[in-house]
C-alpha positions as CSV (number, residue, x, y, z in Angstrom):
1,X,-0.2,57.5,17.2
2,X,1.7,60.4,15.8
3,X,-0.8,63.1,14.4
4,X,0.0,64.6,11.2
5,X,-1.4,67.8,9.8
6,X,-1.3,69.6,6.7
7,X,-1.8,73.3,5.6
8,X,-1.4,72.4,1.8
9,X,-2.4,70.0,-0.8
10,X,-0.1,69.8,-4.0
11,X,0.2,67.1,-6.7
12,X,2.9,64.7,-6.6
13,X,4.1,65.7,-10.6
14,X,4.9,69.3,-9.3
15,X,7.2,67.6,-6.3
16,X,8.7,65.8,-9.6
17,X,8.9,69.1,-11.4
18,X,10.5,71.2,-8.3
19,X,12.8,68.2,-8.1
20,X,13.9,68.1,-12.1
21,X,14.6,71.6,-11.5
22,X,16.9,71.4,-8.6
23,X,18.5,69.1,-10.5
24,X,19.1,71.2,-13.5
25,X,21.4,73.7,-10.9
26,X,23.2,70.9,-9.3
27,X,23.9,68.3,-11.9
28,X,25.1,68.9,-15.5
29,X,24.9,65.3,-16.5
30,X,21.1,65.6,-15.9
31,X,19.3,65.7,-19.2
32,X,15.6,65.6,-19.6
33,X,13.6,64.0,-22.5
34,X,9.2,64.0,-22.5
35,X,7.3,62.9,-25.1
36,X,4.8,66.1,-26.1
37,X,3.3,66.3,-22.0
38,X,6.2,69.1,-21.1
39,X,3.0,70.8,-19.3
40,X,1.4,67.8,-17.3
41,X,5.2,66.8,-16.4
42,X,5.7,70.4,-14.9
43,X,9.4,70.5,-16.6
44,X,8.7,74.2,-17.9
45,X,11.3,75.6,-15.5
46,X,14.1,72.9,-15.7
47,X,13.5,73.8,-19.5
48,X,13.4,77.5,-19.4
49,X,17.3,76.6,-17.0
50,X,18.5,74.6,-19.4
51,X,17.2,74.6,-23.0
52,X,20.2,72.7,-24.0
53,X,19.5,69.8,-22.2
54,X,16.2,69.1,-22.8
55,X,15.0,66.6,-26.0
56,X,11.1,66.8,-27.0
57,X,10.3,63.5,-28.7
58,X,7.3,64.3,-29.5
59,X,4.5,61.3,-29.2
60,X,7.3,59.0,-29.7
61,X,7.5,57.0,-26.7
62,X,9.6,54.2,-27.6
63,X,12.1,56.3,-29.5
64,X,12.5,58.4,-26.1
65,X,13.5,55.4,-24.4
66,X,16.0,54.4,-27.2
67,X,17.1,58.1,-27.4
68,X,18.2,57.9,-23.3
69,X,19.7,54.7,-23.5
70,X,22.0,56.4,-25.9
71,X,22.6,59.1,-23.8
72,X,23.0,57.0,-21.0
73,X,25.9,55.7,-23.3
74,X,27.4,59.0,-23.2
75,X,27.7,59.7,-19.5
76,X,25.0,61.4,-19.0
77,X,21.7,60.7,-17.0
78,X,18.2,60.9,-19.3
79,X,15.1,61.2,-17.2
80,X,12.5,60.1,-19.8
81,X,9.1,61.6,-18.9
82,X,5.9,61.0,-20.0
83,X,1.8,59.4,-18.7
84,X,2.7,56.4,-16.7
85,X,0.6,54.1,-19.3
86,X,2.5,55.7,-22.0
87,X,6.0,55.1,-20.2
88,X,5.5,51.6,-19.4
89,X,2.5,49.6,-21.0
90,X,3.4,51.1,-24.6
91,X,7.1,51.1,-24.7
92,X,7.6,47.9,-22.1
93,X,9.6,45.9,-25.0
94,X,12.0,49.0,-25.4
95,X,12.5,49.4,-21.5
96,X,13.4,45.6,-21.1
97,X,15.6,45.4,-24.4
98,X,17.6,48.3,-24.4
99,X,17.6,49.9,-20.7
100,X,17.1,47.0,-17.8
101,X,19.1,44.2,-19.8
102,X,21.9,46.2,-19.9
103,X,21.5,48.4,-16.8
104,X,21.7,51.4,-18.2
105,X,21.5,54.7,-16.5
106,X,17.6,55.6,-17.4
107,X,15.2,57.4,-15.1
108,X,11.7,56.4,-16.3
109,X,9.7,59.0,-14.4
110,X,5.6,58.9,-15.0
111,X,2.8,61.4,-14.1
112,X,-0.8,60.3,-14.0
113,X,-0.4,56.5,-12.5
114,X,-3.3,55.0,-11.3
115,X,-7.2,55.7,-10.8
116,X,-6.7,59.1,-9.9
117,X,-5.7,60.5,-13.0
118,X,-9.7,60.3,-13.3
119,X,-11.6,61.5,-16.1
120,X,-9.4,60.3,-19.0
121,X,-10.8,57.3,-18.2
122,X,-9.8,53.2,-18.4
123,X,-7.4,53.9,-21.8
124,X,-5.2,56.1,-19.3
125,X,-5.4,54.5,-15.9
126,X,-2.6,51.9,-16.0
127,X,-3.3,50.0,-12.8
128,X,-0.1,46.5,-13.6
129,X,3.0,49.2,-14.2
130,X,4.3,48.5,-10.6
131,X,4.2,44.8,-11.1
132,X,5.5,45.6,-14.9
133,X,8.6,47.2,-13.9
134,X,9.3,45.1,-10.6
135,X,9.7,42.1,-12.6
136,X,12.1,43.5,-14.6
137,X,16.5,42.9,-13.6
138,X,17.9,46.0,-12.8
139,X,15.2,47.9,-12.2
140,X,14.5,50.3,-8.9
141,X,10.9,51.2,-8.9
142,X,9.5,53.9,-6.7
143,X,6.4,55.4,-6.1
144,X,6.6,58.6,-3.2
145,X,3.1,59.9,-1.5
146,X,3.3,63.6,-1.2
147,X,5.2,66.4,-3.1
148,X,8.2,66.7,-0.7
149,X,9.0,63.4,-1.0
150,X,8.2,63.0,-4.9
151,X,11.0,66.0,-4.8
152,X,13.2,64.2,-2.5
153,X,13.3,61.0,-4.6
154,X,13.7,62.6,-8.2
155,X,16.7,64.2,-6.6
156,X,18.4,61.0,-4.9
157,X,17.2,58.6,-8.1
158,X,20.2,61.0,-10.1
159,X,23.0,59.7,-7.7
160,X,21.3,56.1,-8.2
161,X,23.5,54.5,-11.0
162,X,21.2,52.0,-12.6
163,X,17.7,52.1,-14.4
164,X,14.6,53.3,-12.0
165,X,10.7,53.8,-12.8
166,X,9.8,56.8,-10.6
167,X,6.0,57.1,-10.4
168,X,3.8,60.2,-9.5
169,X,0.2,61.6,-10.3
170,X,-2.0,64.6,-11.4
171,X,-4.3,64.9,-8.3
172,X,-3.8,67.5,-5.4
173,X,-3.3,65.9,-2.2
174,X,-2.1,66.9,1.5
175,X,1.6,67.4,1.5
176,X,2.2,66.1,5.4
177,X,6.1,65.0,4.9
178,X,8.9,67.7,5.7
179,X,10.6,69.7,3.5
180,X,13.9,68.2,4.6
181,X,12.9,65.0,5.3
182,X,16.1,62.7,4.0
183,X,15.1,59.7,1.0
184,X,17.1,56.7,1.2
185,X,16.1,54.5,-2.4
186,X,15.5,51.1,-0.3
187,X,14.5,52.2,3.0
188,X,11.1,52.5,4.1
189,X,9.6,55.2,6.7
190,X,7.7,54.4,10.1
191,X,5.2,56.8,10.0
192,X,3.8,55.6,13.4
193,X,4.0,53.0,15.4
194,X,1.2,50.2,16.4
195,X,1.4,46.7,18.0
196,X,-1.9,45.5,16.4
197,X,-2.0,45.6,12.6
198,X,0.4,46.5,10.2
199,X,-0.3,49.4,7.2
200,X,1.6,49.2,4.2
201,X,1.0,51.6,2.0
202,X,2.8,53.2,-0.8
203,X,1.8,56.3,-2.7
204,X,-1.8,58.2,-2.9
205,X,-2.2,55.8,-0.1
206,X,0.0,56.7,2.6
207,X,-2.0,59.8,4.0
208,X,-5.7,57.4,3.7
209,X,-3.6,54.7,5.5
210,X,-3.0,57.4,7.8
211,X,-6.2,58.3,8.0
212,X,-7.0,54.8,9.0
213,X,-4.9,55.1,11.6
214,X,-6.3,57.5,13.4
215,X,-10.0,55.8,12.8
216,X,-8.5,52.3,14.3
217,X,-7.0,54.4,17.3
218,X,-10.4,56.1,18.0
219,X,-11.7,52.4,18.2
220,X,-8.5,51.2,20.7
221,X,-6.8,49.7,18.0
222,X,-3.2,50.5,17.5
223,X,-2.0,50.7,13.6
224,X,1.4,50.7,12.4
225,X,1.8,53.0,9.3
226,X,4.6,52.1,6.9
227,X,5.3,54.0,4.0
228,X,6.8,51.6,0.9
229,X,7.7,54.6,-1.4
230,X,10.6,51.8,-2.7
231,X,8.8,48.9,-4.1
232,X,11.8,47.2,-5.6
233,X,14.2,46.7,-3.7
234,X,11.9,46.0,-0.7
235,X,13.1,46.9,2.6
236,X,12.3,43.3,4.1
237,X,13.6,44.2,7.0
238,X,11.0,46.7,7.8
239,X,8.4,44.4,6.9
240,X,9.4,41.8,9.3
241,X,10.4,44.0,11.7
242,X,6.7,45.5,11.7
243,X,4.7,41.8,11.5
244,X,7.0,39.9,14.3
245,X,4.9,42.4,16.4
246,X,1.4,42.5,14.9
247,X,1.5,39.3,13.1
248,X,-1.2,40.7,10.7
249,X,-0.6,42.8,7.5
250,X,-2.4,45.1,5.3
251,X,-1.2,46.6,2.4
252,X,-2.6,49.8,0.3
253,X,-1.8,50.6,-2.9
254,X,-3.5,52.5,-5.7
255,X,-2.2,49.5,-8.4
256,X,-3.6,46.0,-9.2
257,X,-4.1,43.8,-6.3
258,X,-1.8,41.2,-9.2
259,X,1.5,42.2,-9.1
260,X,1.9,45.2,-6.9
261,X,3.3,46.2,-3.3
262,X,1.1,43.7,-1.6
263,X,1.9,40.6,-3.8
264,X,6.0,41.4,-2.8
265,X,5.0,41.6,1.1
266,X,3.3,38.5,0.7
267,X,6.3,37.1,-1.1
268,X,8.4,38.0,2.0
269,X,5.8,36.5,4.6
270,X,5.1,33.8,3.1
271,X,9.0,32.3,3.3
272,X,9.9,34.0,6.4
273,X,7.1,34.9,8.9
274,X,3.6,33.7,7.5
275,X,1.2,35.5,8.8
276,X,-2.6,37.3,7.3
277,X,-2.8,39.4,5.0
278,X,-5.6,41.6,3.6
279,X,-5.2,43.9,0.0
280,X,-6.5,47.2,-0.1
281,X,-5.9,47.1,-4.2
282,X,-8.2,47.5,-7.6
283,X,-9.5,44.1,-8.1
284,X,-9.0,42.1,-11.8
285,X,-10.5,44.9,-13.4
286,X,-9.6,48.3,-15.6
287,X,-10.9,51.7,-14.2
288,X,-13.3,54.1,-16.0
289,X,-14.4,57.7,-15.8
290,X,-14.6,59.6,-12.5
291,X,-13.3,61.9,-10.3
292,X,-10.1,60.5,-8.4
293,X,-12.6,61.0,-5.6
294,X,-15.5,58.8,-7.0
295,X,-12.9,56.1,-8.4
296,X,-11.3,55.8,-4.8
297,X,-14.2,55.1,-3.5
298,X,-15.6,52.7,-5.6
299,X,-12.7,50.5,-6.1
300,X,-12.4,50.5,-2.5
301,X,-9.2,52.5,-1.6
302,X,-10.3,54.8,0.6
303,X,-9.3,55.3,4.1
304,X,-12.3,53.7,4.9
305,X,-11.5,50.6,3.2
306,X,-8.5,50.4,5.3
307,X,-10.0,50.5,8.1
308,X,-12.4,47.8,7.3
309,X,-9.5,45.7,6.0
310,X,-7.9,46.1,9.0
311,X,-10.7,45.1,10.9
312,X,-10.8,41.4,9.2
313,X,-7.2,40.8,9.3
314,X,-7.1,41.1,13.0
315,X,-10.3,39.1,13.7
316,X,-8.3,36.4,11.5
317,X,-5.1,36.7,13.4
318,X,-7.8,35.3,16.1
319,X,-7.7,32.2,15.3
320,X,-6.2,28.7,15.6
């Protein structure tokens, strides 16, 4: 498989704040709204560029989503920011009323998704937002792995006419994507080929999927690595592309095995080209305390967990 190295680990928010910010110099419809996180959202410099196009709602999530729909009204394109439990679990009424029923121009964009925002605890770690905003008309939900390609997306999601739910997180992580690398909303990258098991992974989880990879290769098994950084729409064509060959599947996602990337893939599979499928996925349970370290491990969504998922799903594809 293809090796991938890294010589620096950023979070994924500052690929959305280096992104808000080339935005600010290319786009003048682009206006940016947070509800009292300016900081954890890393807008300071798209702020600092353009302190007349910046709103701070204050802790007033759901009148920051009313506020961009108006704006959205106007011509211009609100990117409401705020904790991913904040901008989905708390203000999901005002989302589905006034932005995805009527398809209006909103950029939901969330820091601090998942386990991994870590010591804050269960209250914080919304683990159903990707299932949330997936079942929602109209809405494009993403959810890029490093900080080029969080920067890449938050760029292309202002050309994207249409309500989207852009999710990112707080913890450092290799940055193994290229600057340059090109983000098409829909389209999902190889990141290596295989012929025995197929990786889909979105998120944190691409680079432990990738990891994985290279475990199942030291043991003669060849992985394909997919990264689903668009979970809605789904590139099904990638999916079925990948399992015609390996006719086994298993998906990673730092989410709620309910409702997230590996219930759509299943979706797909089950109608078109059934075939087994394993979850690398927080169980029906919330989170708690913990390093993003500790919490990985525990609710199993390590790289080694991949590995060990892979390792069932094959010995299923086995038999009759």
């Amino acid at each position: 498989m293809k090796k991938f190295t890294f010589t620096e680990k950023k979070d994924t928010r500052s690929g959305f704040g280096a992104g808000m910010a080339e935005l600010g110099r290319r786009n003048p419809d682009v206006v940016a709204l947070c509800a009292d996180l300016v900081a954890s959202l890393k807008l300071d410099t798209f702020i600092q560029e353009n302190p007349g196009r910046f709103i701070q709602c204050g802790i007033a999530e759901a009148n920051m989503i009313g506020v961009s729909a108006g704006l959205s009204l106007n011509g211009l394109i609100p990117f409401a920011t705020t904790f991913a439990n904040f901008g989905s679990g708390r203000v999901y009424d005002q989302i589905r009323q006034s932005v995805a029923y009527s398809n209006k121009n909103v950029k939901i964009c969330v820091s601090h998704a998942g386990l991994t925002l870590g010591e804050d605890g269960a209250t914080h770690q919304i683990l159903e937002d990707l299932g949330m905003m997936k079942a929602l008309p109209n809405m494009t939900v993403i959810n890029p792995c490093d900080y080029n390609q969080t920067k890449a997306a938050t760029i292309a999601i202002a050309d994207h006419e249409g309500p989207v739910y852009l999710r990112f997180g707080r913890p450092v992580i290799p940055v193994f994507t290229d600057a340059d690398q090109p983000f098409e909303i829909g389209k999902a990258w190889l990141v290596s080929e295989g012929t025995d098991v197929s990786i889909f992974a979105t998120g944190h989880l691409v680079w432990e999927a990738i990891q994985a990879a290279e475990a199942l290769e030291a043991e003669g098994i060849a992985a394909e690595v997919i990264n689903i950084h668009t979970i809605k729409p789904l590139d099904e064509e990638a999916v079925l592309t990948s399992v015609a060959k390996t006719r086994c599947v298993v998906t990673a996602e730092e989410h709620m095995e309910n409702g997230g990337l590996g219930d759509s893939i299943a979706q797909v599979l089950v109608k078109k080209l059934p075939a087994p499928i394993e979850y690398v996925a927080v169980k029906d349970t919330f989170g708690e305390s913990g390093t993003p370290a500790q919490l990985m491990e525990k609710y199993g969504l390590s790289a080694s967990h991949i590995v060990e998922a892979a390792r069932r799903v094959m010995q299923r594809k086995q038999l009759p």
